[in-house]
C-alpha positions as CSV (number, residue, x, y, z in Angstrom):
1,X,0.0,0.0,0.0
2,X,1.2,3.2,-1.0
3,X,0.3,6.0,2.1
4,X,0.8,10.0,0.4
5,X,1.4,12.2,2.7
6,X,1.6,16.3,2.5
7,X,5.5,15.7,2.6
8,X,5.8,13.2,-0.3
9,X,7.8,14.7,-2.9
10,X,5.9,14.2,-6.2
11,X,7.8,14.5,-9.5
12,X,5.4,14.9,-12.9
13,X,7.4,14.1,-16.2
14,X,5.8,16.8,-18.7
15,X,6.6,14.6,-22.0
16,X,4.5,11.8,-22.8
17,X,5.8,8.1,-22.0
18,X,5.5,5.0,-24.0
19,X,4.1,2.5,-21.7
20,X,5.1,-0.5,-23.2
21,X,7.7,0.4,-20.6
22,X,8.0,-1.5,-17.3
23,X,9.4,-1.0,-14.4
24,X,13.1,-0.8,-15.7
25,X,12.3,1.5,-18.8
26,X,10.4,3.9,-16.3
27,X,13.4,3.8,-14.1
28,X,16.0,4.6,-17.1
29,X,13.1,7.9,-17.4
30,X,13.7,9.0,-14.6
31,X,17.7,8.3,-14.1
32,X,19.2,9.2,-17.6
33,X,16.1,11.7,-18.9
34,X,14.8,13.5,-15.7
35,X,17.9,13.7,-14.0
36,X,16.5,12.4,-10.8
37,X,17.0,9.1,-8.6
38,X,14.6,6.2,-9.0
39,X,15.5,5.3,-5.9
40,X,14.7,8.4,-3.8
41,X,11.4,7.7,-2.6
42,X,9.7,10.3,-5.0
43,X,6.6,9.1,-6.7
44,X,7.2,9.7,-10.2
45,X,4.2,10.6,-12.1
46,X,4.1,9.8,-16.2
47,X,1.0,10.0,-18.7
48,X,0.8,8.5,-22.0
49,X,0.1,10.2,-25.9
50,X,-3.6,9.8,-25.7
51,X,-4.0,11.2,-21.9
52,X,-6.1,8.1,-21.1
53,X,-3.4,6.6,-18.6
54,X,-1.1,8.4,-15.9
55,X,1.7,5.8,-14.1
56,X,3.3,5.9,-10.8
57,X,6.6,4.7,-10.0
58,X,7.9,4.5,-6.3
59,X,10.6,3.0,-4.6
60,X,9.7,2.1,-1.1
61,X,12.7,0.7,0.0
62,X,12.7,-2.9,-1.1
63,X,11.3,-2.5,-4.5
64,X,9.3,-0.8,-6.9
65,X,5.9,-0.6,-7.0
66,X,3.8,0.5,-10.7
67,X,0.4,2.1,-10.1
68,X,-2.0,2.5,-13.3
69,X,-4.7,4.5,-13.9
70,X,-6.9,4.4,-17.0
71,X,-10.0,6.2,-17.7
72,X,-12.9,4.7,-18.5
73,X,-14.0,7.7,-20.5
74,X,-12.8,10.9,-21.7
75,X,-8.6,12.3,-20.8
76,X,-6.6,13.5,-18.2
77,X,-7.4,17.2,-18.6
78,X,-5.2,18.6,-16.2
79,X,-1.4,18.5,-16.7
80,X,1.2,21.4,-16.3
81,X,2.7,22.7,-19.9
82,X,6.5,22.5,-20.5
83,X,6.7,26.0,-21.7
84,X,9.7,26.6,-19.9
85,X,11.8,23.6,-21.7
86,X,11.8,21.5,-18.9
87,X,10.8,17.9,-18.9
88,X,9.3,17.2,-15.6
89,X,8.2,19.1,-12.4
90,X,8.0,19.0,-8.8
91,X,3.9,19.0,-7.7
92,X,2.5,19.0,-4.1
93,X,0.9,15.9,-3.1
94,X,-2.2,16.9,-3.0
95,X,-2.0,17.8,-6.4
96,X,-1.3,14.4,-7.2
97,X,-4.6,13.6,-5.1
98,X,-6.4,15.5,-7.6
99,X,-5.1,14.4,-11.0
100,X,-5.7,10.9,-9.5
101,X,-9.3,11.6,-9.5
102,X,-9.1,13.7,-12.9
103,X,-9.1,17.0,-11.4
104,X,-8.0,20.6,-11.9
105,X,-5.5,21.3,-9.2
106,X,-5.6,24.8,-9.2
107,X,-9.0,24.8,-9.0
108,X,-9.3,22.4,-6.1
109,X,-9.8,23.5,-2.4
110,X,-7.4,21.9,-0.5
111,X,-7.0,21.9,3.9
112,X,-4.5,24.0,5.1
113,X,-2.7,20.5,5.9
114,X,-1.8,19.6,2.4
115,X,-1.0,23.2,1.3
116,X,1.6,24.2,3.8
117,X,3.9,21.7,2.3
């Protein structure tokens, strides 16, 4: 069981991810293409062409767990641009609560708990 608390660091990878991947190929991602360590604890957040799917990847200490979520109907609507060049981006967890359930982050009203993070 993954637990998300206001202090679980949340990385969002902006560019769209093949997910034939696995595991390993998610890991490469984030090692070699984010610049960041698979191994850190972050959940890694990753969406694929047709917005339909987002991915998790976590380390929790003895391995890594792969979380899916497909939509029944309709896309992911939310997701920041990459404007700015970058390919991923640090989010709040409670902004990963709300692209879980196909929400607008910045439109969501949050308790002071998950914002002071």
């Amino acid at each position: 069981m993954l637990a998300i608390s206001p202090t679980t660091k949340v990385f969002l990878c902006l560019e769209n991810v093949d997910f034939r991947k696995g595991i390993d190929g998610l890991r490469a991602i984030c090692k070699e293409i984010l610049d960041e360590d698979p191994f850190s604890g972050t959940i890694f957040v990753f969406r694929n062409r047709k917005r339909q799917l987002i991915r998790l990847l976590v380390y929790d200490g003895q391995g890594f767990w792969v979380c899916t979520k497909r939509l029944s109907e309709g896309k992911f609507n939310w997701w920041p641009d990459n404007q700015n060049r970058s390919l991923g981006t640090n989010i709040r967890a409670c902004d990963l609560q709300a692209l879980i359930w196909n929400g607008n982050p910045d439109r969501a009203n949050f308790s002071k708990e998950w914002k002071k993070v």
